[in-house]
N, C-alpha and C positions, 0 to 999 in steps of 0.2 A: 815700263815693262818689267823692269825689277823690283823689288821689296824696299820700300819706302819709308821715313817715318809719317810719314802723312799721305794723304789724300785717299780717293778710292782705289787705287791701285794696288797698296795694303792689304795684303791680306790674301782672299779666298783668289783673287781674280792671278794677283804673280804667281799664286802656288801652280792656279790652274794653268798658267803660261809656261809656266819651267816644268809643267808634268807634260806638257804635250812637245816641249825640245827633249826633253828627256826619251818620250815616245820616240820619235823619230832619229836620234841619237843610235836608240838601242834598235830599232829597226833596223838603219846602215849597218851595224855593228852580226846583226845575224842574217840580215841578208846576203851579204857578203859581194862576192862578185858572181851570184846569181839576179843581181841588179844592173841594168844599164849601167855603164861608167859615166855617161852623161848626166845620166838620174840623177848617182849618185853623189857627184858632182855638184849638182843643183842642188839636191837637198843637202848638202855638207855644208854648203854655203851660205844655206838659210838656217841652220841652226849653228853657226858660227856668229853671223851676223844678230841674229834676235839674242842670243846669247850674251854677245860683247853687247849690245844694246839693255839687257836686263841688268848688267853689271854696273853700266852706268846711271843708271837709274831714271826716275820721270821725273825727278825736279825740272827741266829742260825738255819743251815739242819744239822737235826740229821742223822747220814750216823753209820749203826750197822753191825758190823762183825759176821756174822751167821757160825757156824760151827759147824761137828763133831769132835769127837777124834781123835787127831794126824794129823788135817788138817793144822795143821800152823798157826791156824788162830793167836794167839798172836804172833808168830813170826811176822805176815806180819803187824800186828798192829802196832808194834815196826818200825820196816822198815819203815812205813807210817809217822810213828812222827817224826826219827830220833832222835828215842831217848828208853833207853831200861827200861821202865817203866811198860808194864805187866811185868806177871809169864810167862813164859813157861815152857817145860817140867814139870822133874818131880817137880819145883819150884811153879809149877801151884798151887794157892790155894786148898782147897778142899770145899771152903766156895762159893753160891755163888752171892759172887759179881760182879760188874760190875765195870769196867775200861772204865774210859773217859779222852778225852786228848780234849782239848778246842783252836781251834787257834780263838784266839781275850778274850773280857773281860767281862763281867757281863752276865754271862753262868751261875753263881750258881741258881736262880729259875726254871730256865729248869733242871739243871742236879737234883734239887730238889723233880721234878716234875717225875722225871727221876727216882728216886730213886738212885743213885750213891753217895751211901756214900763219906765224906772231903776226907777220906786218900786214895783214889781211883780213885781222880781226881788230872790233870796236866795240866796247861795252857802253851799251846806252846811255844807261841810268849812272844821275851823278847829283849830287846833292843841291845844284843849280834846278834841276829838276823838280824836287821832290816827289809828292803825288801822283806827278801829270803823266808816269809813264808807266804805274803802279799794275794797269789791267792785264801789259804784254808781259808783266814779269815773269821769267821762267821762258820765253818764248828767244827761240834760236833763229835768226833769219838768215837764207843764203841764197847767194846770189849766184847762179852756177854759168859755165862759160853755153854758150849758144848750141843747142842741142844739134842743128843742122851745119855748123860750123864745117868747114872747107879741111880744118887739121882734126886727122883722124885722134890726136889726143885729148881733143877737148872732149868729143867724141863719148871716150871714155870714160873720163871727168864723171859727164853724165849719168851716163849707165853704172858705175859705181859705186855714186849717192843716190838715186832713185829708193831702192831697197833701203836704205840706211833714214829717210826723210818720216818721219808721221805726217806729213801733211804735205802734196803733189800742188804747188800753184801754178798753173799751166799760163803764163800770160802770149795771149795773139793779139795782132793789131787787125783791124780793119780789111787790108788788103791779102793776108796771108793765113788765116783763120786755118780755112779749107786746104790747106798746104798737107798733101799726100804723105811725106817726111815724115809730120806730127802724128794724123791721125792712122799709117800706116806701121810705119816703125815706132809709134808708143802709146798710142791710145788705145787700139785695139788690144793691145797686150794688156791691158790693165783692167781686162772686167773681170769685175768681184774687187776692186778697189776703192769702189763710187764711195763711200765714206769718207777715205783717206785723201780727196783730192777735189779742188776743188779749180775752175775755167776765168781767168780775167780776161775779159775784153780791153785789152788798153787802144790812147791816142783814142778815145770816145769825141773830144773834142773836135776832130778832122772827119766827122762823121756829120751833116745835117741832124737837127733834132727829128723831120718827120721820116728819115729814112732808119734810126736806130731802133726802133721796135723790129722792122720784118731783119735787119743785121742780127737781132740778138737772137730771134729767133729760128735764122739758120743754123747758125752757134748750135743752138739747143736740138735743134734735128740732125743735124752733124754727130754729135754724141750721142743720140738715140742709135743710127745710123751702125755708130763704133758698136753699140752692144753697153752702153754706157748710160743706166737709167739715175735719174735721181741725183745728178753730180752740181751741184748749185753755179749759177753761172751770175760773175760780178763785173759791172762795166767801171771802169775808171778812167782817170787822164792825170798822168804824172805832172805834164806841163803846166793845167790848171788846178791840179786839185780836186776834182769833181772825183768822187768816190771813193777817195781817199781812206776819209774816214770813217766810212763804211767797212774799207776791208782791213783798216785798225778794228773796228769792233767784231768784224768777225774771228780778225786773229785773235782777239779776245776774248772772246766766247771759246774756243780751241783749245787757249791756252788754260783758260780757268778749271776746265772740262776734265783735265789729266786722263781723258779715257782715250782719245784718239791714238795714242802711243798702244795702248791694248788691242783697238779696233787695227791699226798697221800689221804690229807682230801677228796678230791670229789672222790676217786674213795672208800674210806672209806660210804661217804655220799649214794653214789650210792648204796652196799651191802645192807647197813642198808635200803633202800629204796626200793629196790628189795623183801626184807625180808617181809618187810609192805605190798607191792601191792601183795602176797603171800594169806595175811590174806584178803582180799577185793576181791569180785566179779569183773568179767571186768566193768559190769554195770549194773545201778539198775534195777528193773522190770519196763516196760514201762508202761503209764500209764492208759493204758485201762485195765493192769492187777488190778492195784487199785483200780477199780470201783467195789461197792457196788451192784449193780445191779443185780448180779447171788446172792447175799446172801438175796437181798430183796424178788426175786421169791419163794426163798427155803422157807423163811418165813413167807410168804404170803400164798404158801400153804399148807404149816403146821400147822397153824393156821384157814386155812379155810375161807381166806377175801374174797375169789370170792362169798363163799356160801352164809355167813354174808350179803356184798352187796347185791348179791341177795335178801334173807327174808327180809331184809328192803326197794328195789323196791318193791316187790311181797306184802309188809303192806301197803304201799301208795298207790298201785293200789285198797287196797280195798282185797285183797285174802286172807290176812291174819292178824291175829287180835293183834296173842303174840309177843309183842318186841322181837325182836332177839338180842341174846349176844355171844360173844368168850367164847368156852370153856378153858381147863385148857393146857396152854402152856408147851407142849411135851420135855421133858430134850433132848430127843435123836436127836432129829428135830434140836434143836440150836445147840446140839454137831455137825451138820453132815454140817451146814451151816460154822460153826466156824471152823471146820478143812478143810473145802473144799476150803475156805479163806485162810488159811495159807500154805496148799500147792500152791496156785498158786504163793501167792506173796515173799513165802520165795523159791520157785525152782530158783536152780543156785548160792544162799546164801551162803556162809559158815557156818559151823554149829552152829558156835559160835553167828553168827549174825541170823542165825536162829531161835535159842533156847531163846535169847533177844527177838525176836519179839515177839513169842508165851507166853515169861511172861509179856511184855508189853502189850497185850491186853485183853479183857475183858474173865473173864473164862467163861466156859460153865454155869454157874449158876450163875453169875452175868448179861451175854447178857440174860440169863432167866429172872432173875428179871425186870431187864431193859424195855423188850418186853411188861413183862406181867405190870407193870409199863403204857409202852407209851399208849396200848390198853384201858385203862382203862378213858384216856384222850379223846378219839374215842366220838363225839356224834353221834348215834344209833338210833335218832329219826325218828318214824314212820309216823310221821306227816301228814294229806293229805292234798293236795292240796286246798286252798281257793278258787281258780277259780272253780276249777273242783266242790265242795262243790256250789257254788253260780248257774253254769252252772244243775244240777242236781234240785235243787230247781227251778230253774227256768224253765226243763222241765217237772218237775213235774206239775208245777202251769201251767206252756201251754197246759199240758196234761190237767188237769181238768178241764180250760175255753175251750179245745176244746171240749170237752164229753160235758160241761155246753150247750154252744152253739148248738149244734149239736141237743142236746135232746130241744131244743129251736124251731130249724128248724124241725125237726117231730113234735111237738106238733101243728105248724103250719098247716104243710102241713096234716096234720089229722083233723084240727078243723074247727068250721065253720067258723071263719073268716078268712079273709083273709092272705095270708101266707108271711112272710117277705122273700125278695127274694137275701138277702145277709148273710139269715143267713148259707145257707149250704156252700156257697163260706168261709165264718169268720170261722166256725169250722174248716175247711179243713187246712187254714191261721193257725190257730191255733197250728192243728197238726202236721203239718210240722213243726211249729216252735220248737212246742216241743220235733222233732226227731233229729232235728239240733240242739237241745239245749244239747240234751243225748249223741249224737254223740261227740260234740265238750268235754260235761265233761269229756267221757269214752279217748279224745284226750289228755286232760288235765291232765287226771290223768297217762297216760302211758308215759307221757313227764316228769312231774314231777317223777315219778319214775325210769326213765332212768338217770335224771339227781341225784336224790339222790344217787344211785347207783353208777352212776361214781362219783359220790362226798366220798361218802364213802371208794369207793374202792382208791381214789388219796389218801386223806387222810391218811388209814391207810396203804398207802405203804409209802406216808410221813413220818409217825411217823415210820417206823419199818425202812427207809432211815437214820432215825434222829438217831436211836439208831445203825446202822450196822457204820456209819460215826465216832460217838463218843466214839464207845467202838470198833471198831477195826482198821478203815480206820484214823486216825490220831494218834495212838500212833504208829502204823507200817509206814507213812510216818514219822514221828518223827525220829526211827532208822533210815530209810532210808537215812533223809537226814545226820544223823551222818555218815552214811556206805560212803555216797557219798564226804563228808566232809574228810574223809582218805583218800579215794582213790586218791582223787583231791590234798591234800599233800602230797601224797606218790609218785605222778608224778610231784610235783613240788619240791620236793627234789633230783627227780634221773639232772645229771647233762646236 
């Protein structure tokens, strides 16, 4: 599972192994403790482990003899080596260790790694040999202590190396196959393994020849059964030899193969990835759920900006005299806008990333302060209109040269002289001007105050935009793009 100088393992396939530990590395690393610690946990563990396994490299498939009591399994271990180097029976340790037999050379950092104590390992190949053991070369054998064992540390033993093996040899005997132990505590936990493991029937020889077909083929229903398709099943017998050499050449084929160590690690990589896209929504909230918008409204009228606008139109026109100001910013008003926000954007969330959002953003009494803050920026001015102001003057002054004039044109047409005969036309001129003049100010000033008003009101949904953005619409895209950041490694990890 590391970088080699030979075989297929070489190359594109470790890069692609250490880019998907890498993936999930850096997942843990931004998810943080918005991950289960269980999770996280699990998956720490599996990119420790595939790791220290990539360091050590695939010159060596680890291939481990899984068993219960009385399955043979170190007898067939012995068989495998040719050579009688575990315990069996009652010679069996009661300690436990683990038994490794090494065919080829510079195995001890793996078997280290391994935990196989010196006096518990055996290197096959030796020049008495030559040849004859040339196919297991590279190939790591272990003999591990009895998986249903009575002390809970062999126990351990187990479960320890399981993870650490490219190759699961499951050996049952005859009478214990169906033993709830195996197929409840470890078989069924292993689908999506079926590659990396493989089912020995030992002690075949204690079996009738015409009853070992429908035996083998409970076996094989048995691990249907688990959820365990496609997992090859081999009979043998230590005692006699029968199959022996069968599951020599299958170790051999395994061992030659240098890809089953890749096939362990990814489908290791794959759980740990599974586990992660677990903790992560399918996908984030779209983004019209993150708009500000429904929190400006609620704020706007909780505070009273249409009202406000308005008194300060209705001051410009002239109707009113007292500057209008925002009363005192309602605690309950922002509560109701602040959680109405977090329900939308945290629905579908995990809780864990939920519960992140709600402390990353502004509490109910800091988006208070905040408001009552922006409002206070707000200018409120009543101001009137200069036009309108000039227009009114100016019908005023029309008005009085037309009354001037007018009373001009009756003192004429009353007196003895004669009567000027443009002055009743000029006063009229007059007056009309100055109805147009009243008309146009009374225009000017309901414009000017339409436009204060929408000014006002842009404004202070601006500011209350400025404050809903900064204290809650960017600390929760923040998470989100961390949430999204997992998820996007937690699929570029599976294989």
């Amino acid at each position: 599972m590391t970088q080699t100088t030979s075989g297929p393992l070489h190359g594109e396939q470790t890069a692609a192994l250490e880019a998907r530990v890498a993936a999930l590395d850096r997942a843990l690393a931004v998810g943080g403790d918005r991950l289960a610690p269980t999770v996280a946990e699990r998956v720490a563990a599996t990119v420790d482990s595939v790791r220290q396994r990539l360091a050590l490299g695939v010159d060596h498939t680890v291939v481990a003899l899984v068993g219960g009591t009385g399955s043979g399994k170190s007898s067939l271990f012995n068989a495998i080596c040719r050579l009688d180097f575990a315990d069996v029976g009652v010679r069996r340790p009661t300690t436990s260790e683990v038994t490794a037999c090494v065919w080829g050379d510079d195995g001890g950092p793996l078997l280290d790694w391994l935990g196989v104590v010196p006096d518990r390992r055996i290197e096959r190949e030796s020049l008495l040999d030559g040849e004859s053991e040339a196919p297991l070369r590279g190939l790591v054998l272990l003999d591990l202590p009895d998986h249903d064992s009575i002390e809970p540390e062999h126990r351990e033993v187990v479960d320890r190396l399981l993870p650490q093996a490219d190759l699961l040899a499951w050996v049952v005997d005859p009478q214990k196959y169906a033993d709830d132990a195996l197929h409840t505590g470890y078989l069924r936990r292993l689908v999506g393994h079926e590659a990396s493991m493989v089912v020995v029937l030992n002690q075949v020889d204690t079996v009738p020849p015409d009853v070992r077909p429908a035996l083998f083929a409970d076996v094989e229903n048995l691990l249907v059964d688990d959820g365990l398709t496609g997992v090859p099943v081999r009979e043998a017998s230590a005692r006699t030899g029968e199959g022996v050499d069968a599951l020599r050449e299958l170790l051999a084929t395994v061992v030659s193969s240098r890809s089953l160590a890749a096939q362990r690690a990814s489908a290791e990589l794959n759980d740990a990835a599974a586990l992660l896209a677990a903790e992560v929504a399918a996908r984030e909230p779209a983004p019209s759920v993150l708009s500000v918008t429904e929190v400006v409204d609620r704020l706007s009228a909780a505070i009273g900006l249409p009202a406000v606008a308005a008194r300060v139109g209705s001051a410009v026109r002239g109707r009113s005299a007292a500057p209008p100001g925002f009363g005192t910013v309602q605690e309950d008003a922002v509560e109701l806008a602040r959680s109405s926000w977090l329900d939308a954007v945290t629905a579908g969330l995990p809780r864990r990333w939920s519960l992140d959002i709600a402390s990353r953003v502004a509490s109910t009494a800091e988006m208070r302060l905040a408001v009552t803050d922006a409002l206070t920026q707000l200018t409120l001015s009543a101001r009137r209109s200069v036009l309108a102001r000039a227009l009114t003057v100016a019908a005023v002054l029309l008005g009085g040269a037309a009354v001037l004039v007018g009373a001009v044109a009756v003192g004429g047409a009353m007196g003895p002289g004669e009567a000027n005969p443009w002055a009743p036309a000029g006063a009229v001129a007059l007056f009309l001007a100055a109805v147009v003049a009243g008309l146009a100010a009374a225009a000017a000033r309901r414009s000017a105050a339409r436009r204060r008003e929408a000014r006002v009101l842009q404004e202070g949904r601006t500011a209350l935009e400025n404050v809903a953005r900064a204290r809650l619409a960017v600390p929760t895209e923040a998470v989100l793009a961390e949430h999204r950041t997992v998820r996007e490694l937690a699929a570029a990890a599976q294989g």
